[in-house]
N, C-alpha and C positions, 0 to 999 in steps of 0.2 A: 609320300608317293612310293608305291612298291611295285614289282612286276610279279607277275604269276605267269607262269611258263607253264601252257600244254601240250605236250609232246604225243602226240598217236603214232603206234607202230601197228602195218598190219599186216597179216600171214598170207599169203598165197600159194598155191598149188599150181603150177604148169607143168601138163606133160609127167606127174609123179614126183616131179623133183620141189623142191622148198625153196619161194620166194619171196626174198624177204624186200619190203619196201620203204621207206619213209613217206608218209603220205600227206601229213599236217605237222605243222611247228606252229601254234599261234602263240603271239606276245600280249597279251590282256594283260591294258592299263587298268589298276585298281587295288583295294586295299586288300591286304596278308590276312587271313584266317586270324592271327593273335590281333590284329587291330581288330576286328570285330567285337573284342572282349575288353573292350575296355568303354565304361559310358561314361556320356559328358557331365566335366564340373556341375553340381547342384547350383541354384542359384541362389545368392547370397541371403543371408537373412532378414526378414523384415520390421524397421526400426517400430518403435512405440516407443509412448511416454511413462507407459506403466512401472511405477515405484516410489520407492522414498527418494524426497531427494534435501537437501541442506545447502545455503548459502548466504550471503548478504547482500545489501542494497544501500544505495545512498544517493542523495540527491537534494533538489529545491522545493522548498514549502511557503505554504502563506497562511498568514494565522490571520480571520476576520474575526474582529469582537465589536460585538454589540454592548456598550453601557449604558446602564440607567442609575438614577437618583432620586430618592426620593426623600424629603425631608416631614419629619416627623415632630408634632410639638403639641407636649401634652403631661401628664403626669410621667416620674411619681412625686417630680417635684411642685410646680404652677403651672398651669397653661401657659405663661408669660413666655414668650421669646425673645431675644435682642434681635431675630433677623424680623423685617415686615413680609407681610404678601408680598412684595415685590421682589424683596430680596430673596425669599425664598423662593418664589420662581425662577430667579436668575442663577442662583445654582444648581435649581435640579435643570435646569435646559442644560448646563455648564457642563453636570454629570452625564448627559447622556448623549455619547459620541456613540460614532462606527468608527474604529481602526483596523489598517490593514498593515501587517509586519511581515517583511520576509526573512527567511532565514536557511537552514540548513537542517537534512536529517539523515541519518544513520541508525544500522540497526542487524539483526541477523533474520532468518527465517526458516522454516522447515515447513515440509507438505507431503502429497501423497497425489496421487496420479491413478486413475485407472483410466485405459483405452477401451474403447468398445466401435471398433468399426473408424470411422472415421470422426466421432464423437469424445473429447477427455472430459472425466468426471472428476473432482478432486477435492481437498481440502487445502488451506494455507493459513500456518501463525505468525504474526513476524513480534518485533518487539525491541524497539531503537529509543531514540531520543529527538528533541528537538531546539532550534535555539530561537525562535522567533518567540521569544515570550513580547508580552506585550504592556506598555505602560503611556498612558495620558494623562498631563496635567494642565488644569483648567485654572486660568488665574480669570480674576474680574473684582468686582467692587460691589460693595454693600452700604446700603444707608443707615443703616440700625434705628431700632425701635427708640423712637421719644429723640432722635438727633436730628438737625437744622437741615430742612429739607435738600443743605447745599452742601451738607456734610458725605462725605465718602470716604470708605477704610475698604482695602485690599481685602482678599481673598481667595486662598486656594485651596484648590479639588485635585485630589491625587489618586488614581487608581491604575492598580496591577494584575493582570494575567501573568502566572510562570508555569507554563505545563510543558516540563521538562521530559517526561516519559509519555510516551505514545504507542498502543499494539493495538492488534486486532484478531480475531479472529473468523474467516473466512473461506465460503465456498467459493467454487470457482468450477463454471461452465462452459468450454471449449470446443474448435472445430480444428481436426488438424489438414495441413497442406503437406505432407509427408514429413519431415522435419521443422516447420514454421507451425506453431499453435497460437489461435488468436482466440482469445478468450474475455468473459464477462465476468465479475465478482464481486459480491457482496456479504457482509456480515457484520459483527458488532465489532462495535471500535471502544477504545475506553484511552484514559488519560489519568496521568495522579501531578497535580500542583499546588496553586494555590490561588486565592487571590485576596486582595486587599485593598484597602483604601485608608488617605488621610485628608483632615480639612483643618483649616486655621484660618482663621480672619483677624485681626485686629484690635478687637473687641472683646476679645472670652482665650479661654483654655482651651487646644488644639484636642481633639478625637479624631478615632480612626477605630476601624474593627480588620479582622483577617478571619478569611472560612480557607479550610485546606482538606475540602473532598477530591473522592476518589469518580472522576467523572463515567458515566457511561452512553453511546450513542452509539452510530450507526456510521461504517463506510460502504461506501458504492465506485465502483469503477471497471474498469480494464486494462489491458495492454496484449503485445503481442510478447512471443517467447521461440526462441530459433536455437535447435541442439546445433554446435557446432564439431560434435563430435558424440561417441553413444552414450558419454555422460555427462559431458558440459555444455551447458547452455546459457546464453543470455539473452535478458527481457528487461522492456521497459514499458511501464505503469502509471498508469494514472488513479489518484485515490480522493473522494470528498469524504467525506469526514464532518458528522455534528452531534455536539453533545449538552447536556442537559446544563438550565441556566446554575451559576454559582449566587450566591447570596452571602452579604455580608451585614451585620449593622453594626452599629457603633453609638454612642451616647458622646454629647458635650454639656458639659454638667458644669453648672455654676453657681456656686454658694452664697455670691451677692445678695445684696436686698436690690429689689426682688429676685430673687432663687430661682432658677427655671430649667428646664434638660431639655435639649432638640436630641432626637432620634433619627441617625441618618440610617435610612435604607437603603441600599446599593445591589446591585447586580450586574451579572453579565454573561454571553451567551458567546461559546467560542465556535467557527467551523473552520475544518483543515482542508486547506487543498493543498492536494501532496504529488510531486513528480519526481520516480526516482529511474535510477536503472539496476537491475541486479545480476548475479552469477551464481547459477546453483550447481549443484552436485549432484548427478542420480545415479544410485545404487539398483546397481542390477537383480534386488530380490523386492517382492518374487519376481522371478522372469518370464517372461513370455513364453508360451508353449513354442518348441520348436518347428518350424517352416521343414515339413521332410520332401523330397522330389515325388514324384512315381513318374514311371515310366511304362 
């Protein structure tokens, strides 16, 4: 608050002679000519998601497997087998379970961000681990070919999921609330483990086979993501996750008279449901064009 002071003087003439008067004094509240020259603060600048950014994530997973069995009997040695129809039905049902395992995932990830309006466009890789591998064994009983139809020998079915490595790569489709982005994402997912399988009964020499591909599928999900700051942020996610079946087979092979080989066929089908939370990092290039005032 400043005062501005106007002072009027004004000249009179009486009679020839010079008279001088004070006529107005006024005090006007208001701002000093240098305050006029000064303009108000710009307003702050306005955040985006736009850039690269880097961090990790960790969280709870569940590994669902589907197994099957299939028993196979035929050359290159006899068609003869010690299991019967019956028996062989009774382990491939044996082999083919649904399991569900939980466990744990970790992992790192990097992406990229572009804003456009109230819209984010982006890419994301991540690429962690997992510990829910998965394993079922199937005990039961068999009659064997040409034994007392009161006869029964044990029997067990052993199979394994280990898909130890889990990434993906993924788009991601967002709407942001000025700092809160909630977003959709999908792309390919992939996996490298193993799996395997053993059988033994009682009657014969144990077999088993193991396949160790490099799995490929698809994840679909979401989550929301909240900057708490202009470059740290954290988000939590939800991910499914399913990849192509594995295959194994294996031979049980027996030199006796009569000689014969069963061919076990096996498989299995893994899907991830994945829930983590993460903490990223984003780097302020490129940057946002600057926010200028006018006036």
């Amino acid at each position: 608050m400043s005062l501005f002071i106007h002072l009027s003087i004004a000249l009179r003439f009486c009679n020839g002679e010079q008279n001088t008067q004070l006529l107005v004094v006024n005090l006007i509240d208001g701002p000093l000519a240098a305050d006029l020259a000064v303009a108000p603060p710009p307003p702050p600048p306005v955040f985006s998601w736009t850039g690269f950014y880097i961090g990790g994530y960790g969280g709870g997973e569940v590994t669902h497997t589907s197994y099957n069995t299939l028993i196979l009997i035929g050359p290159p040695l006899t068609a003869f087998s010690h299991l019967t129809p019956a028996d062989i039905a009774a382990v491939d049902a044996e082999g083919s379970q649904i399991l569900n395992k939980t466990g744990f995932t970790v992992g790192a990830e990097l992406g990229y961000n572009w804003q456009v309006g109230l819209f984010v466009f982006g890419f994301e890789t991540d690429i962690g681990g997992l510990t829910a591998s998965s394993r079922t064994v199937s005990n039961g009983f068999i009659n064997g070919t040409g034994s007392p139809a009161t006869s029964f020998f044990s029997s067990t079915l052993s199979q394994r999921v280990n898909d130890a490595l889990y990434g993906t790569v993924r788009g991601r489709l967002g709407v942001t609330f000025d700092r809160l982005l909630i977003y959709a994402t999908g792309g390919l997912a992939y996996t490298a483990g193993n799996y395997g399988f053993t059988y033994f009964d009682t009657l014969t020499p144990s077999g088993g086979g193991v396949a160790a591909p490099n799995k490929l599928g698809y994840a679909v999900g979401g989550g929301l993501e909240y900057a708490i700051t202009d470059n740290w942020s954290v988000k939590g996610e939800f991910l499914y996750s399913q990849f192509g079946k594995d295959s194994a087979t294996g031979e049980i092979i027996n030199f006796a008279r009569p000689a014969f080989t069963n061919t076990f066929a096996t498989s299995s089908r893994v899907q991830e449901y994945t829930g983590r939370v993460g903490l990223n990092y984003r780097f302020n290039w490129p940057s946002p064009a600057p926010v200028v005032a006018k006036y």
